[in-house]
N, C-alpha and C positions, 0 to 999 in steps of 0.2 A: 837518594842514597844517603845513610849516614854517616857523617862525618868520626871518621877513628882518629886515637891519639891527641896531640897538641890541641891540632886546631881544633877536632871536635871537641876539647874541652872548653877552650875558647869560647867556642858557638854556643852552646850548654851554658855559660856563667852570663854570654850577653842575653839570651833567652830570658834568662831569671831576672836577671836587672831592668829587660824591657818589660816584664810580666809584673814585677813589685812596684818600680816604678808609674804604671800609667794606673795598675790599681791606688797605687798610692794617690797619685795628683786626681783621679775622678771623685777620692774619699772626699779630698782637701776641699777642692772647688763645690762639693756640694752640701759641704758643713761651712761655706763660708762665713755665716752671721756670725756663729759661734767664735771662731780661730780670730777676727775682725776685732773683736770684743778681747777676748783675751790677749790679741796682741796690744792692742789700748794699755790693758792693765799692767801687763809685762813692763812694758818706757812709761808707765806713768810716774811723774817726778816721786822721790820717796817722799817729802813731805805733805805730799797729796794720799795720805795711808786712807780715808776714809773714801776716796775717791774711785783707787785702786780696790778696797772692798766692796763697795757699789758697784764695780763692772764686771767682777767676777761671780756676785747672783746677776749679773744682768745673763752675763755667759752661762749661767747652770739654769737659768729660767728658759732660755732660747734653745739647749740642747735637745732637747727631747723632741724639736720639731727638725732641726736640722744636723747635729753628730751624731742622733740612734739610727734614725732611715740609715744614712748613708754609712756607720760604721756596720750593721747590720746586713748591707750590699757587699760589704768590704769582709767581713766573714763566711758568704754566700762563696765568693771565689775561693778565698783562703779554703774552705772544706773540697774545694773539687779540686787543688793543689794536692791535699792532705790524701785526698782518697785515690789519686795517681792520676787526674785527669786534667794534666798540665796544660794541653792545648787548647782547654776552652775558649772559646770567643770572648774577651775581659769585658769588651761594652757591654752586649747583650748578655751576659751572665751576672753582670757589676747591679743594670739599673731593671732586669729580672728581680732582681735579689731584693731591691730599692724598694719596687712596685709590691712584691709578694710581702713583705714584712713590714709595709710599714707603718701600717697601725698597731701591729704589737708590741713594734720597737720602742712606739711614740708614748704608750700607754705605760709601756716598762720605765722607758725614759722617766716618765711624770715621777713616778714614784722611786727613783734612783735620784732625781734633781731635787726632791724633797726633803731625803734621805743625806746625800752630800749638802746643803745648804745648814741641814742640821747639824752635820760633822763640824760645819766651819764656824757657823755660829758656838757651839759648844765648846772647840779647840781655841777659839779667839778670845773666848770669856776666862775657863780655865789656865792657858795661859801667861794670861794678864795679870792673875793673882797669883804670890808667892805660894803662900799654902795650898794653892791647888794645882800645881805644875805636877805632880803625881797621878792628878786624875788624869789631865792630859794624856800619859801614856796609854790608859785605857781607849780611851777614845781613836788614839791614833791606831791601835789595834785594830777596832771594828773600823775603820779607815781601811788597812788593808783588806780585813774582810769581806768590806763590801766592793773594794774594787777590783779583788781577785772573785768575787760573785758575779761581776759584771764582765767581766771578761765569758764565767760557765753560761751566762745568759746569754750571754751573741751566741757561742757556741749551740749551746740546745735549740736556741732558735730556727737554727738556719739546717737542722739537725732533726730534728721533734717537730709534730705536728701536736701540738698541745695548747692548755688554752694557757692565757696569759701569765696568770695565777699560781697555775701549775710551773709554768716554766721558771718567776719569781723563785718559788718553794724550792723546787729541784735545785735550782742553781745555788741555794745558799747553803742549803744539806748538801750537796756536794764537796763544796767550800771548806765545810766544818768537817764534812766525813773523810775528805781524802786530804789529812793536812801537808801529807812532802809533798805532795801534787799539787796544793793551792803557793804553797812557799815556793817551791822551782818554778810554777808560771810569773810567781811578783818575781822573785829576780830575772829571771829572763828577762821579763819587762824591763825592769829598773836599769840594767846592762844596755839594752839597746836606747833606751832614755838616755843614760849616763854617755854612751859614744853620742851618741845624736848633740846632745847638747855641746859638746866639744868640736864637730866637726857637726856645725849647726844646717849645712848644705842638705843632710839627709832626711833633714824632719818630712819638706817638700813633697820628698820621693823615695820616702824607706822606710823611716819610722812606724808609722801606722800599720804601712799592709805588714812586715815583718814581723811584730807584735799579734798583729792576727794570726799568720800560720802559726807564731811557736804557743800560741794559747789553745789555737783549734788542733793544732798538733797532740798536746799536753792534753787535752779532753779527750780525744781520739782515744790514746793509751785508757786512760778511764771508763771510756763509755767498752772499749776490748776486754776490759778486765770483768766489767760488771756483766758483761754478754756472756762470756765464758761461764762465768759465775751458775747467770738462771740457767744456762743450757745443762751444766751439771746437777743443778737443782732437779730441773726439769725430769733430766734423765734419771735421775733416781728416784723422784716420785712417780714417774713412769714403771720402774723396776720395782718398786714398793707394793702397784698396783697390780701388776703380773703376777708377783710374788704369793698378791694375798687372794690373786683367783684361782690361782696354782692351789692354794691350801684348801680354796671353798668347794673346788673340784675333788680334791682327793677325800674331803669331808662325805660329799655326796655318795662319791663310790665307794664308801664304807657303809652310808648306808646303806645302798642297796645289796652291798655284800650281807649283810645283816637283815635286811628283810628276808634276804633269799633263803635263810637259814631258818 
């Protein structure tokens, strides 16, 4: 029976916090190299700067075998949240998600760990010189770009059956073609970054999976609009083609009004 008023609401908010939570901790535990690595960097003394830049390629080199699989797992639930299918089984939907995507995550991974290594090398050169702290800003632009790209790509992935390529392609034309859409997914992000990092207890067990719903959420709206879109397309090249059989029929039966004469 379910629970009405107070306490069902109660029930309802523990529901979600067991659901965000244990996605969250299956993410963490199974991106562990990665997080391992970065935590290194994070406490590494400040005077060790070169040190702490060596473990963060160590960490973007390591991701694509272990944060794509398992953030890609961690998007797999976030859409069955998204599409109203709250009670799925989290294990076996989590490491479903893990097994089914993870070569294309790993593959996508490559060329995103590529791609960031090059942001940091570029932003760390930039900079370091006076006169080119201007270019910097560009840089940190396609910075955002490509990490609100990488959010459209978890999303299509677990979304589309498509090849890897394609998925890359779509997610950045996305990116570029829906700009309040790619801007409300980075700050979402940045919002729940910015509490996390204050009340540092949630990274564990909230950070992550929450950032996935409101990404896969925010793509949802997108991929609804774009659907809507071809189906009106559709329908009117449909009625286009009626239209212009309707004219080829009424051509005919003139002419044979006209032979008859």
């Amino acid at each position: 029976m379910e629970m009405k008023g107070i306490m069902g609401g109660f029930y309802k908010i523990s529901e979600w916090v067991m659901r965000l939570s244990v996605t969250n901790v299956l993410w963490a535990i199974c991106s562990v190299p990665f997080w391992f690595v970065v935590v290194l960097a994070l406490f590494a003394p400040v005077t060790e700067q070169d040190a702490t830049t060596g473990m963060l390629y160590v960490a973007i080199a390591v991701s694509p075998f272990t944060l794509f699989p398992s953030t890609a797992a961690m998007f797999t639930v976030a859409r069955k949240w998204v599409m109203g299918e709250g009670d799925v089984p989290l294990f076996k939907t989590f490491f479903r998600g893990y097994k089914e995507n993870f070569v294309q995550s790993m593959l996508g991974g490559l060329l995103y760990a590529v791609l960031f290594a090059i942001m940091v090398v570029d932003l760390t050169v930039y900079r370091s010189e006076p006169s080119m702290q201007l270019i910097s800003f560009l840089f940190i632009g396609f910075l955002f770009i490509l990490v609100v790209s990488l959010f459209n790509f978890f999303s299509m992935l677990v979304h589309y059956h498509m090849k890897t390529f394609q998925l890359l392609k779509n997610a950045v034309l996305i990116t570029i073609g829906r700009p309040f859409r790619s801007i409300s997914t980075l700050m979402m992000a940045v919002v729940v970054l910015m509490i996390s990092w204050k009340f540092t207890f949630l990274f564990p067990f909230f950070t992550g999976s929450i950032i996935a719903y409101l990404s896969y959420w925010n793509f949802n709206l997108i991929y609804q609009k774009m659907q809507a879109q071809a189906e009106k397309l559709a329908a009117a090249e449909a009625e286009a083609v009626e239209n212009a059989s309707d004219d080829e029929a009424e051509g005919e039966s003139s002419d044979i009004i006209i032979g008859k004469k």
